[in-house]
MARRO-431456 format. One line per field, with one value per residue: residue number from 1; x, y, z of N, C-alpha, C in turn; residue in three letters. Coordinates in steps of 0.2 Angstrom, whole numbers. Layout:
BEGIN
num <- NUM ... $
n_x <- X ... $
n_y <- Y ... $
n_z <- Z ... $
ca_x <- X ... $
ca_y <- Y ... $
ca_z <- Z ... $
c_x <- X ... $
c_y <- Y ... $
c_z <- Z ... $
residu <- ala ... $
***
This chain:
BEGIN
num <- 1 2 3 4 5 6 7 8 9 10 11 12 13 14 15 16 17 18 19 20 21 22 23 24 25 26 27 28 29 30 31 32 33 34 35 36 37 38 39 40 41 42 43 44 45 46 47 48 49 50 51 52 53 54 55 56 57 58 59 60 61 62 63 64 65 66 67 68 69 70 71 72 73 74 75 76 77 78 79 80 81 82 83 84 85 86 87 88 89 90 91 92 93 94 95 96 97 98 99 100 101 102 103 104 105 106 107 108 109 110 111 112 113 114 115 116 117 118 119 120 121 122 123 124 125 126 127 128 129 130 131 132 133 134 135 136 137 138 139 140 141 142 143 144 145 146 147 148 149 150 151 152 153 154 155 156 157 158 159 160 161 162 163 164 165 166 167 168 169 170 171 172 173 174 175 176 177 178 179 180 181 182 183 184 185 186 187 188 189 190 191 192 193 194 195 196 197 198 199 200 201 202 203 204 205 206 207 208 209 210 211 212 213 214 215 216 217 218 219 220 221 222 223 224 225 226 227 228 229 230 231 232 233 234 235 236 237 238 239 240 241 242 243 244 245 246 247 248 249 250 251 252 253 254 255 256 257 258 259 260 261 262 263 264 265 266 267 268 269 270 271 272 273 274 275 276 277 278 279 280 281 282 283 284 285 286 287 288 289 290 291 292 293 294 295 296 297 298 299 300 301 302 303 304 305 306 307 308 309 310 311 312 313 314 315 316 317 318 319 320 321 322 323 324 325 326 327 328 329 330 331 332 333 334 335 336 337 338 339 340 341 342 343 344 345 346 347 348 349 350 351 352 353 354 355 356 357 358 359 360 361 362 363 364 365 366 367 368 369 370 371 372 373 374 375 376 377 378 379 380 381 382 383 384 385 386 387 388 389 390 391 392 393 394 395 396 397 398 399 400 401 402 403 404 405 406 407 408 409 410 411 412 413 414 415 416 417 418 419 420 421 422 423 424 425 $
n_x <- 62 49 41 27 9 -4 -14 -12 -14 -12 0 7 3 12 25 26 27 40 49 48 40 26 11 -4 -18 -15 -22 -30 -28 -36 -37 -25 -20 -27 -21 -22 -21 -27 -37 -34 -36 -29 -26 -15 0 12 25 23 31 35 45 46 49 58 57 45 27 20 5 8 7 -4 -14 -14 -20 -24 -24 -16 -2 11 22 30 43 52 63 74 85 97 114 124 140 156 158 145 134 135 123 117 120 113 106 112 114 123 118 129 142 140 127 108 103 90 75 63 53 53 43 32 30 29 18 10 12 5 -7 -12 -9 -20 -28 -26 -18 -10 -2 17 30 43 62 71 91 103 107 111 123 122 128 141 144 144 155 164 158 156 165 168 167 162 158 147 136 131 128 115 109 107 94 87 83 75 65 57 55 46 33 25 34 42 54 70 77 93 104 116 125 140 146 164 164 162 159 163 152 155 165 175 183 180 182 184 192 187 174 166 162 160 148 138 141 135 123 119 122 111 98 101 103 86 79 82 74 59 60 56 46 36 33 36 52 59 71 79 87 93 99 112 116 126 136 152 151 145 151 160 155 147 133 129 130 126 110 106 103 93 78 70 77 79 81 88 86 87 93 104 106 112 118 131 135 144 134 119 104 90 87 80 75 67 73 90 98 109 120 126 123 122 113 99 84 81 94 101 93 98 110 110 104 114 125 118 108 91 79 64 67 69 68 59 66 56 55 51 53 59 74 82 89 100 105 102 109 100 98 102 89 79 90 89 90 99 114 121 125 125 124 122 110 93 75 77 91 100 97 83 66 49 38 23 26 30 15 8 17 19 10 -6 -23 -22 -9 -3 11 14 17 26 33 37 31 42 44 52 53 65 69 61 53 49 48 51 53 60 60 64 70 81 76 78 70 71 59 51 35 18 13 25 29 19 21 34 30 22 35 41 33 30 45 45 49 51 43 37 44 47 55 51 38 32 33 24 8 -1 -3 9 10 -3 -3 12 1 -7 1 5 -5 -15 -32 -42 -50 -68 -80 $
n_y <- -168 -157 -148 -141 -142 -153 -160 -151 -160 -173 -173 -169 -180 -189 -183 -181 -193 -195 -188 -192 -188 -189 -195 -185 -174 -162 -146 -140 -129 -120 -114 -110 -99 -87 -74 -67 -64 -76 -79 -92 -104 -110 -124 -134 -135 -129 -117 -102 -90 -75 -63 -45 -29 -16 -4 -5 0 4 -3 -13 -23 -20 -26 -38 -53 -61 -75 -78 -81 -86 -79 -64 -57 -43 -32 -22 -23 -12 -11 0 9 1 -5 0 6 19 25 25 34 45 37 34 43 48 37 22 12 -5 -4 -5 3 16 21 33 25 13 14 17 4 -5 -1 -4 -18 -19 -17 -28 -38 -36 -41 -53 -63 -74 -72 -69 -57 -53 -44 -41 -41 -34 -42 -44 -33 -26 -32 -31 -26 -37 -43 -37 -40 -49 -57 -55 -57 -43 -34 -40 -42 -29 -27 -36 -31 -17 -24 -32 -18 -11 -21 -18 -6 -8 -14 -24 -33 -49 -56 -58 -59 -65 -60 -64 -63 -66 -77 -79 -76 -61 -60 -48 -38 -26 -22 -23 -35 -46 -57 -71 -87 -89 -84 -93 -98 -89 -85 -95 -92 -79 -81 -88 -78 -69 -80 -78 -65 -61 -71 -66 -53 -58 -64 -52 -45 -55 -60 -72 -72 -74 -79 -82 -87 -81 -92 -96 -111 -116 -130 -129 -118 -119 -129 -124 -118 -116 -125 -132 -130 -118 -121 -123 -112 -106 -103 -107 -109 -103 -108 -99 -104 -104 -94 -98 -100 -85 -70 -71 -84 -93 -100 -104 -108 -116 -105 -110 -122 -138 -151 -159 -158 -172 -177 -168 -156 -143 -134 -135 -134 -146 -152 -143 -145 -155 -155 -145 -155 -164 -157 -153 -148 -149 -154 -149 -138 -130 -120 -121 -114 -100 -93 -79 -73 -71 -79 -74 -77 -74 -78 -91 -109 -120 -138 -155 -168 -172 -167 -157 -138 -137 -129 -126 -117 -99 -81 -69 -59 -58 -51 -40 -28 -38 -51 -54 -55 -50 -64 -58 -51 -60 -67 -58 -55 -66 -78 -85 -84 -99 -102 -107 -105 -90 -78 -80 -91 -106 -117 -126 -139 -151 -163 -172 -163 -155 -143 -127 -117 -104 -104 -96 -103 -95 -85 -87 -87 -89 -94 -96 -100 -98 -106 -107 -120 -128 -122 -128 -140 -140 -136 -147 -156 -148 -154 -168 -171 -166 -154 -136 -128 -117 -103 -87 -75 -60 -51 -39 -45 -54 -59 -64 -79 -88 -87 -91 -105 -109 -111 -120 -130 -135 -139 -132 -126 -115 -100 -100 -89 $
n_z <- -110 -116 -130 -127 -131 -125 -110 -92 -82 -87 -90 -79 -70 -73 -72 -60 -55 -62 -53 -42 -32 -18 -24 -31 -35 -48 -46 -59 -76 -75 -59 -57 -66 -62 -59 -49 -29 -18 -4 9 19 32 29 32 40 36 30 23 14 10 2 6 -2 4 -5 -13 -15 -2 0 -4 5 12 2 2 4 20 23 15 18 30 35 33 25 28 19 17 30 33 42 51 51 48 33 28 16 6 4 15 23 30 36 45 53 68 75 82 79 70 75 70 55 53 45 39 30 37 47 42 35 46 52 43 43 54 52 45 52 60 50 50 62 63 57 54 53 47 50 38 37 28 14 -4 -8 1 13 16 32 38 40 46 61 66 71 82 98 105 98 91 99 103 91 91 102 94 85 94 99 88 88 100 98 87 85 75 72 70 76 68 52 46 31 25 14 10 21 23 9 0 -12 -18 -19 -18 -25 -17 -10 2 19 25 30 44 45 44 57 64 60 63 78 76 74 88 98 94 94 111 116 108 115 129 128 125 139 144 135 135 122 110 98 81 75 59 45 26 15 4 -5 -11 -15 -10 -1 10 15 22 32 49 48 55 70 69 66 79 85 77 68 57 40 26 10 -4 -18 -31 -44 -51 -63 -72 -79 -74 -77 -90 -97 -103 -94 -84 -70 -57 -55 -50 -49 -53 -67 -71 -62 -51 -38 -38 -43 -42 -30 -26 -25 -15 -4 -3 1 12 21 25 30 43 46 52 43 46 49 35 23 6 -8 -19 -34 -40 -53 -70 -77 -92 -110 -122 -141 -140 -142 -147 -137 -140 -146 -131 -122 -113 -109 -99 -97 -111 -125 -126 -130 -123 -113 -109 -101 -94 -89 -81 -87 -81 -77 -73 -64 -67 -77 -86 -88 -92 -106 -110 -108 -112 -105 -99 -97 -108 -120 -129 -142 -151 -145 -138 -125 -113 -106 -94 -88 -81 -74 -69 -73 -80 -93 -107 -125 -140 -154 -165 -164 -155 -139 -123 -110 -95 -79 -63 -66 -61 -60 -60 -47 -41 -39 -32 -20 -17 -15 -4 8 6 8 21 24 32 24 10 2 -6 -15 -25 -18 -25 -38 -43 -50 -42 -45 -43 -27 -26 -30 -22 -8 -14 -17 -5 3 6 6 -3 4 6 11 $
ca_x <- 61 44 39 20 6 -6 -16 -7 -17 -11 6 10 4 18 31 25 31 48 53 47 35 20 4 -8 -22 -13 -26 -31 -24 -40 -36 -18 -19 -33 -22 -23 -20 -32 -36 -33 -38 -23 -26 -9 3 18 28 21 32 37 50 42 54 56 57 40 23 15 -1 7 9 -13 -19 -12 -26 -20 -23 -11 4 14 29 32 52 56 70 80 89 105 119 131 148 161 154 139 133 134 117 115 122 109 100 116 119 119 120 137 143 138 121 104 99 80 73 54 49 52 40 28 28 28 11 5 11 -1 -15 -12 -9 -28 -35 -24 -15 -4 5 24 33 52 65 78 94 108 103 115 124 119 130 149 145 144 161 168 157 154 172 172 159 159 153 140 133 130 123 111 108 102 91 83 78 74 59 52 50 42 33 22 40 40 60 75 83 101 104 123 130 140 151 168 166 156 159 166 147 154 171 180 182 181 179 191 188 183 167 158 160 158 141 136 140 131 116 119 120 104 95 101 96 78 77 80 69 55 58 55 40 31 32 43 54 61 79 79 92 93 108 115 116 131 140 158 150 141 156 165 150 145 127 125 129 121 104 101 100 90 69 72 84 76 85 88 88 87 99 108 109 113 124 136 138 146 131 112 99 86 90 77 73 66 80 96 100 115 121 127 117 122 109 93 82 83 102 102 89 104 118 110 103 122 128 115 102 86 74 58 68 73 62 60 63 53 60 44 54 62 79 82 96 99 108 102 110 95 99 98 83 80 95 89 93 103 122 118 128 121 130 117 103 85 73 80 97 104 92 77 60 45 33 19 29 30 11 5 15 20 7 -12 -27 -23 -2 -2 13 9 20 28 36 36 33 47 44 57 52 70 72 51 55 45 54 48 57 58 67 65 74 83 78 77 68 67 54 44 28 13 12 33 27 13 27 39 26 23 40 43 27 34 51 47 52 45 37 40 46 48 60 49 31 29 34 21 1 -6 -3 14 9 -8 3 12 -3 -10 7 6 -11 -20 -37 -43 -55 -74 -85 $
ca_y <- -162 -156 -142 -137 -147 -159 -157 -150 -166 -179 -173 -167 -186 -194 -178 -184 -202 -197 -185 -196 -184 -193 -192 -181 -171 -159 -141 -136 -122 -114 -112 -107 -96 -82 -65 -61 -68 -78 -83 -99 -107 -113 -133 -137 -132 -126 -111 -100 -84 -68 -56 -38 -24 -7 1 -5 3 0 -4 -19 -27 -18 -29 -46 -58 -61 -80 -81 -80 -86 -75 -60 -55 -35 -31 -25 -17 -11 -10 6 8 -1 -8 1 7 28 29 22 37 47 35 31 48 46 29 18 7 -11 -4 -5 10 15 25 33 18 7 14 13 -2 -8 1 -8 -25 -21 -17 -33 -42 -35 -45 -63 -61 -77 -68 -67 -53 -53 -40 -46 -36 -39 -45 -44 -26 -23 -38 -31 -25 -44 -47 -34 -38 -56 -64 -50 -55 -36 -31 -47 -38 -22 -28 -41 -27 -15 -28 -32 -12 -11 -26 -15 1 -9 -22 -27 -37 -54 -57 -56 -63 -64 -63 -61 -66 -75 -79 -81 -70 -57 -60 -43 -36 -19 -16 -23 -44 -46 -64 -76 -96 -86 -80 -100 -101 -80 -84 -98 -86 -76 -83 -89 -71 -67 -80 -78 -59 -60 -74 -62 -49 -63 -61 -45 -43 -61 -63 -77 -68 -78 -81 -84 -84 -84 -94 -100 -119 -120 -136 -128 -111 -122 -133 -117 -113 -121 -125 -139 -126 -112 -123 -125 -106 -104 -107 -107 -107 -99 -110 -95 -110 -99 -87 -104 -96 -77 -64 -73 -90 -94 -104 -104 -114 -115 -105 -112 -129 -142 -153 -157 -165 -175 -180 -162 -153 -135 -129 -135 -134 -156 -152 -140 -146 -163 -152 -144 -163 -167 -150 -154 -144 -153 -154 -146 -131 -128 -117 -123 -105 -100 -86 -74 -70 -79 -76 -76 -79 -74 -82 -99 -114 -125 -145 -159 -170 -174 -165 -151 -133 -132 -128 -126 -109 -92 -74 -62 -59 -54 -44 -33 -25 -42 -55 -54 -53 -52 -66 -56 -49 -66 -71 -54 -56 -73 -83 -86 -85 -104 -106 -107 -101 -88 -71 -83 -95 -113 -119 -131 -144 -154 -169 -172 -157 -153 -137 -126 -114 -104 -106 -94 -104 -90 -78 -92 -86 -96 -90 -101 -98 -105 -107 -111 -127 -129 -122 -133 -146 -139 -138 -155 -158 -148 -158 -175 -170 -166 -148 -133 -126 -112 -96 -83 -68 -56 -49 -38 -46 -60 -56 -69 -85 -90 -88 -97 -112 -111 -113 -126 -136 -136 -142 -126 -125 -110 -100 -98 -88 $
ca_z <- -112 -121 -130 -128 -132 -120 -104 -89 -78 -88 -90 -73 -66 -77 -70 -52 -54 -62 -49 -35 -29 -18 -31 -29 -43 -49 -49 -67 -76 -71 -53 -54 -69 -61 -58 -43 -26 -17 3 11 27 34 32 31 47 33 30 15 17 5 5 2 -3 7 -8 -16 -11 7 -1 -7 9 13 -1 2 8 25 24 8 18 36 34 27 27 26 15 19 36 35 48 51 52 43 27 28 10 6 3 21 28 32 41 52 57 77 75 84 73 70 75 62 52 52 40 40 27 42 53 38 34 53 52 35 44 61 50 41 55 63 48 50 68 63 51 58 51 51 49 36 37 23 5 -9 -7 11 19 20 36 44 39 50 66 65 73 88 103 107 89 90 106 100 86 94 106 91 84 98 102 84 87 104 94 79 88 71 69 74 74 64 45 44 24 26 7 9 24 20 3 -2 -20 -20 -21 -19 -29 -10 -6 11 19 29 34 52 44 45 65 67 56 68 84 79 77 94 100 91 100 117 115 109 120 134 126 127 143 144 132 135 117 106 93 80 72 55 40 20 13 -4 -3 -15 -7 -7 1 15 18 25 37 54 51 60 77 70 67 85 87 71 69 49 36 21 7 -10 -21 -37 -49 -55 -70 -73 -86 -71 -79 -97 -101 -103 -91 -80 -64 -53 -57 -45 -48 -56 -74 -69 -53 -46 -34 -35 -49 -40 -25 -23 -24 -10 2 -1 3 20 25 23 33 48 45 51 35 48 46 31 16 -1 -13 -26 -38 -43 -57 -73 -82 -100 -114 -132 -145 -135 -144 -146 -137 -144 -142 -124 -117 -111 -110 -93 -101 -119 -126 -127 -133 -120 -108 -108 -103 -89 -89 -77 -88 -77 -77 -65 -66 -70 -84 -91 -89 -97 -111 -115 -109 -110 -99 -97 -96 -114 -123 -136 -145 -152 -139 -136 -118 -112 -99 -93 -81 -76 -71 -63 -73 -86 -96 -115 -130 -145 -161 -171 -161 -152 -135 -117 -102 -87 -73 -60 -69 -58 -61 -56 -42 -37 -37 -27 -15 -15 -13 2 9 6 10 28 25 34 18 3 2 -13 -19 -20 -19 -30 -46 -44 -51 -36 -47 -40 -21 -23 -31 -18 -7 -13 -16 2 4 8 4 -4 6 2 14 $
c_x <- 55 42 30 14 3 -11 -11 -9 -13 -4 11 9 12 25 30 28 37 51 50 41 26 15 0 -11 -20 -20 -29 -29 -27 -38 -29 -16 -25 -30 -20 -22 -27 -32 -34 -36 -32 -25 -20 -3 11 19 25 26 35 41 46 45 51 55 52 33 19 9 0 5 0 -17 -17 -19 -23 -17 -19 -4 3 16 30 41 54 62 69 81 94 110 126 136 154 158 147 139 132 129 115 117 118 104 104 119 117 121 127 138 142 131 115 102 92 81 66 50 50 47 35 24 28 19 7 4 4 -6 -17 -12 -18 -31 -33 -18 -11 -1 13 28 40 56 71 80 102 107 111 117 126 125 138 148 148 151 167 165 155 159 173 165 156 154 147 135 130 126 118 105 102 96 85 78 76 67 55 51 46 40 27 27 39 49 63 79 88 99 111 124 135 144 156 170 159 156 162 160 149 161 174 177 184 177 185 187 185 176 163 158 157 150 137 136 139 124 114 118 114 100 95 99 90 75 75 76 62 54 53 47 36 29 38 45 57 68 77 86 90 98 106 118 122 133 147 157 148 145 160 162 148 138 124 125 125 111 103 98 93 81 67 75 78 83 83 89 85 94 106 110 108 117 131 139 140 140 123 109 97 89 85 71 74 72 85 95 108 116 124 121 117 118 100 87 82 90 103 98 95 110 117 106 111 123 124 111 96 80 66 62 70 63 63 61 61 55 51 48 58 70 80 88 95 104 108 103 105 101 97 94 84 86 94 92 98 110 123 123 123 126 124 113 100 82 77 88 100 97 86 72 53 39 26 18 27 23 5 9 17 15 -1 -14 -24 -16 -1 4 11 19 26 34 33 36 34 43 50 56 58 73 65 54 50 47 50 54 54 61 65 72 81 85 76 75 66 65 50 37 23 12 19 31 23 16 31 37 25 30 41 37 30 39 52 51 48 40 40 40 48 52 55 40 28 29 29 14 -1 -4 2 12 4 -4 9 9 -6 -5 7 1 -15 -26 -40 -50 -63 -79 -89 $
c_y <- -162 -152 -144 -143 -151 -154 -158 -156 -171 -180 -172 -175 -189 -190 -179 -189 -201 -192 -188 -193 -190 -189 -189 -178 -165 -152 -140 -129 -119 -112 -110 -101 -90 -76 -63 -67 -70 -79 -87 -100 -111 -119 -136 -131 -129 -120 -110 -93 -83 -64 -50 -34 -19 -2 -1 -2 -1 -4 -13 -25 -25 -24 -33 -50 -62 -69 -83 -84 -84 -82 -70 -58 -46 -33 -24 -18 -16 -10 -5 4 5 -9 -7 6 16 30 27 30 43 45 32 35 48 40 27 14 -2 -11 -4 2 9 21 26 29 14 9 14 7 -5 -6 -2 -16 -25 -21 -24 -39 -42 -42 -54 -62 -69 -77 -68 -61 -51 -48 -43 -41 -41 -36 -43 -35 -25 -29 -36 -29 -30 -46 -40 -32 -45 -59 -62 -50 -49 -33 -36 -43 -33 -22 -30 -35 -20 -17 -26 -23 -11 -15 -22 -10 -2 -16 -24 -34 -41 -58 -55 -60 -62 -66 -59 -66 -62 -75 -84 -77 -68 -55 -54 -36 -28 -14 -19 -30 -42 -55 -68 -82 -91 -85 -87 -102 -94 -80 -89 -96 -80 -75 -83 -84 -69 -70 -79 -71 -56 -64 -71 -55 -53 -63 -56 -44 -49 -63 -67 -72 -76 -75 -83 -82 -87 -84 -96 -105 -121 -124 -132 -123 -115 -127 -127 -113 -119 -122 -127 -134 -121 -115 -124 -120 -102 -106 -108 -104 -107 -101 -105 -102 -108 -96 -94 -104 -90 -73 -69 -79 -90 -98 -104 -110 -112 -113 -105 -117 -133 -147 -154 -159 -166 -177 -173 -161 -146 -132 -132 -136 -143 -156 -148 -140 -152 -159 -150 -148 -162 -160 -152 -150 -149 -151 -150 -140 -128 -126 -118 -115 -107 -92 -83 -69 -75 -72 -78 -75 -78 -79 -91 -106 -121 -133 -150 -163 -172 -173 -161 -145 -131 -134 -128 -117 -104 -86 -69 -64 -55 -54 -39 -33 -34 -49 -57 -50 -54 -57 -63 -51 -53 -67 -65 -55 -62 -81 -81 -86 -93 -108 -109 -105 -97 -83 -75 -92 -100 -114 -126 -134 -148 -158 -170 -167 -153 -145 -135 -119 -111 -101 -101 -99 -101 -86 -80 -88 -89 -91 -95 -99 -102 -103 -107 -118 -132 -130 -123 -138 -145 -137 -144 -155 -157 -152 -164 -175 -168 -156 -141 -129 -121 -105 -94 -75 -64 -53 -48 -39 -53 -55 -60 -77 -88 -92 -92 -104 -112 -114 -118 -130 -138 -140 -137 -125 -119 -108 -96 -96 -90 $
c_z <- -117 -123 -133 -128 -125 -113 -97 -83 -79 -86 -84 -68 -67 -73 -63 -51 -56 -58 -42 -30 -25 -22 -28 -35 -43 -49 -57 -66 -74 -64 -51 -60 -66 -60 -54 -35 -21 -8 3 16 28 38 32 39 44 33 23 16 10 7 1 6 1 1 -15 -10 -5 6 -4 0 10 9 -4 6 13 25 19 12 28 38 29 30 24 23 13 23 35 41 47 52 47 37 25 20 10 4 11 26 31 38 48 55 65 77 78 78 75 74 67 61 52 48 41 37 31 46 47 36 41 54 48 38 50 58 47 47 60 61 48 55 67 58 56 53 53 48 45 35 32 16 1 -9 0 15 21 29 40 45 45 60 69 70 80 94 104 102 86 96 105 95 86 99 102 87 88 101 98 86 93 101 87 80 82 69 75 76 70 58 46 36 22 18 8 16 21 15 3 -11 -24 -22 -20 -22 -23 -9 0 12 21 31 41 52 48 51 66 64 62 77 84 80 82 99 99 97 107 120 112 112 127 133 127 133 148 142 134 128 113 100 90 76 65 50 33 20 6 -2 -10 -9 -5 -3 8 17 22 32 41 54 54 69 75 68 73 86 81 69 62 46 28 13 -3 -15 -28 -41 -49 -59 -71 -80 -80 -75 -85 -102 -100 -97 -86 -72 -57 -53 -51 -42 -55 -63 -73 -62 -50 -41 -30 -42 -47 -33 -20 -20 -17 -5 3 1 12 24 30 30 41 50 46 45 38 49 43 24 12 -5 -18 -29 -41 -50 -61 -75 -89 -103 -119 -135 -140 -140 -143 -143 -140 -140 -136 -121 -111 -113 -103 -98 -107 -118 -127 -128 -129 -117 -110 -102 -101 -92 -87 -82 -85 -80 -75 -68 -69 -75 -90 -93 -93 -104 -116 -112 -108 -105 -98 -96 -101 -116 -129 -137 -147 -151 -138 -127 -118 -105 -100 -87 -79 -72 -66 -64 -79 -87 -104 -117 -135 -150 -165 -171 -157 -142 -129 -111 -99 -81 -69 -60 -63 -56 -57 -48 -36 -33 -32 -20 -12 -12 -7 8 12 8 20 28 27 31 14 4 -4 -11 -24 -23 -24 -39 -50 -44 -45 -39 -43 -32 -21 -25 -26 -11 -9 -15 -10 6 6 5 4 1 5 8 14 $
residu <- unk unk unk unk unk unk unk unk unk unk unk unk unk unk unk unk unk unk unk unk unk unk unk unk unk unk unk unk unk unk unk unk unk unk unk unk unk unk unk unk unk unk unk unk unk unk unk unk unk unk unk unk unk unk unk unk unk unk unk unk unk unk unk unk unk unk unk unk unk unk unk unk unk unk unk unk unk unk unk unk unk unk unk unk unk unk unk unk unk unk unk unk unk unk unk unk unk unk unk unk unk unk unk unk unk unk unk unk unk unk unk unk unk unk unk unk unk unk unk unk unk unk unk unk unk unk unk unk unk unk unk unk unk unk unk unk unk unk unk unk unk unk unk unk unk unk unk unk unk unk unk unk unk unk unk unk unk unk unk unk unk unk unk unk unk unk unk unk unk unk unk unk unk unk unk unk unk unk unk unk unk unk unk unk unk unk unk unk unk unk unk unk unk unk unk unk unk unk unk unk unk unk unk unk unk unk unk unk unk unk unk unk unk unk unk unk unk unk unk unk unk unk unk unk unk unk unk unk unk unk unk unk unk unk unk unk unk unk unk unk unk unk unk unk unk unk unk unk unk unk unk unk unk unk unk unk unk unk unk unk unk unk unk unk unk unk unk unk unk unk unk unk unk unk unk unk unk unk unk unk unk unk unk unk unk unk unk unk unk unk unk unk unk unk unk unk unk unk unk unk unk unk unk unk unk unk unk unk unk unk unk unk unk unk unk unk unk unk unk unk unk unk unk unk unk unk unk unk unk unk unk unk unk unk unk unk unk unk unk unk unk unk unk unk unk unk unk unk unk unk unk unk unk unk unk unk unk unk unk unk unk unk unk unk unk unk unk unk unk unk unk unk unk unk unk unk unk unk unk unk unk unk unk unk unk unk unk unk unk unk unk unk unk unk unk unk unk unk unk unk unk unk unk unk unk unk unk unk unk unk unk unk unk unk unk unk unk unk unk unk unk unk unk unk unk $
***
């Protein structure tokens, strides 16, 4: 662990050799610290992909630089019927149950993706239905062919009315439990084979929509790579049906746990490997998930801790005490929150904040000891690394949580993690 000081060159070679990462010249602050989000020419044949919220403005997805990105992920569709959310119910009047709801922001943004795809026509844009909240429905149509049918079926008519969409995310949290995300646990061992057929339903109906249209659709899903959650689920069957598995490999640490630390760190401190994206790319190795389809996550936002009991020297901060969270209500707060107002033009800490590096962990984190407060994030610079990693790793590439809470620095470090070379008319 190191707080502040030094160039980000030197230090980032030495954090290359202890995390095993193949070497390479890191960028300068200058080039990952600019603002704003950059083009690319897609010299690298990886995954760059983004989740962009229904419920931010259309204009975000307009003035993206087409060549920033592969995949953009739509969040979030929801599905009628039994466990559908009561503000859903408007948009499921009519609706059968274990069908998706449409809302007039979907056809908007279907219009925002085609203009976007005008300007970069290998954009894929995918429809992800679920997310945190949105997922009871899965557990009441998952185990029952007829209710996989129905559902597969409104998908699929769902993708020929809004043909800007390039397929379908599954972002069912969790099969088996739903942590009780809405006041009601639901969740049975049945879920982790009902999870795996349903993908398989998935594909085999936009397969025959493909068919149909002469176009490929794709299958994707987001999971949480804890290992006991992912011993309960059949990946290894539902990876044959699946064309990426979008590993959430973040919120490790929240107001959820009893203890402070980085909750989206490269890798572990210890031998676990349920608090960092090394640990949960080795869980869904292990599970039988091929490594060319699995996405590294990046969190576009950090979380923070008050009363944080400093570590002792070269401990670190993952599990150190705290009495509270910062900024937001839930500890959170969106990277370009953090780079307006606790860092320099150059990834500096300033307003009185130390910035933590932590090479056993290929993390970077800022530190008040006045106030004794810990915010960990993925930096730029983290996430130059975790580019490499998916690179080296043989993995299909990076994906981030969510659009609009990044200024541009975060996606370009994604980008050039990957080897993408910016682009210069």
């Amino acid at each position: 662990m190191r707080r502040s000081g030094g160039s980000f060159a030197a230090w980032a070679a030495g954090m290359i050799l202890s995390l095993g990462v193949a070497a390479a010249e890191p960028p300068p602050s200058s080039a990952l610290f600019t603002g704003r989000p950059h083009d690319f020419e897609r010299s690298s044949d990886k995954v760059v992909g983004v989740y962009v919220p229904s419920w931010q403005p259309v204009a975000l997805v307009d003035g993206l630089p087409g060549g920033s990105v592969t995949h953009l992920l739509y969040a979030f569709l929801r599905i009628c019927g039994p466990g559908q959310q009561d503000k859903d119910a408007p948009a499921c009047a009519g609706k059968s149950e274990h069908q998706l709801a449409e809302r007039p922001i979907d056809a908007s943004f279907d219009e925002a993706f085609a203009r976007l795809k005008k300007r970069a026509p290998h954009v894929k844009v995918l429809a992800s239905v679920g997310g945190w909240g949105g997922s009871d429905p899965f557990f009441h149509l998952a185990n029952e062919p007829a209710r996989r049918e129905r559902f597969a079926a409104s998908v699929a008519e769902f993708l020929r009315r809004h043909p800007a969409f390039d397929g379908v995310d599954i972002d069912w949290e969790h099969p088996t439990s739903n942590g009780s995300a809405n006041g009601v646990a639901l969740g049975t061992p049945a879920d982790g084979q009902g999870y795996a057929d349903l993908m398989r339903t998935l594909r085999k109906t936009l397969d025959a929509l493909s068919a149909e249209t002469g176009r490929p659709y794709l299958v994707t899903s987001a999971i949480n790579t804890n290992a006991a959650l992912v011993s309960k689920i059949n990946y290894r069957e539902a990876a044959k049906s699946l064309d990426l598995v979008f590993l959430m490999t973040y919120d490790y640490f929240g107001p959820w746990t009893a203890q402070a630390g980085h909750h989206s760190a490269l890798r572990e401190r210890g031998d676990g490997r349920d608090s960092s994206l090394a640990g949960g790319v080795k869980t869904m190795l292990d599970a039988g998930v091929p490594a060319a389809k699995l996405v590294a996550g990046v969190a576009m936002y950090g979380r923070g801790f008050t009363g944080v009991v400093p570590p002792a020297k070269g401990a670190g901060f993952n599990g150190v005490k705290r009495d509270g969270v910062y900024a937001g209500a839930d500890g959170s707060v969106p990277y370009r929150e953090i780079a307006t107002r606790y860092l320099d033009a150059q990834g500096n800490a300033r307003a009185g904040y130390q910035l933590v590096t932590d090479p056993a962990a290929g993390s970077w984190a800022l530190w008040h000891p006045k106030n004794h407060l810990y915010l960990g994030y993925d930096d730029p610079r983290g996430v130059w690394l975790k580019g490499r990693f998916a690179r080296d790793q043989g993995l299909a590439g990076v994906f981030a949580w969510e659009l609009s809470q990044d200024n541009g620095d975060l996606l370009n470090a994604m980008n050039l993690g990957l080897g993408n070379l910016p682009y210069t008319p």
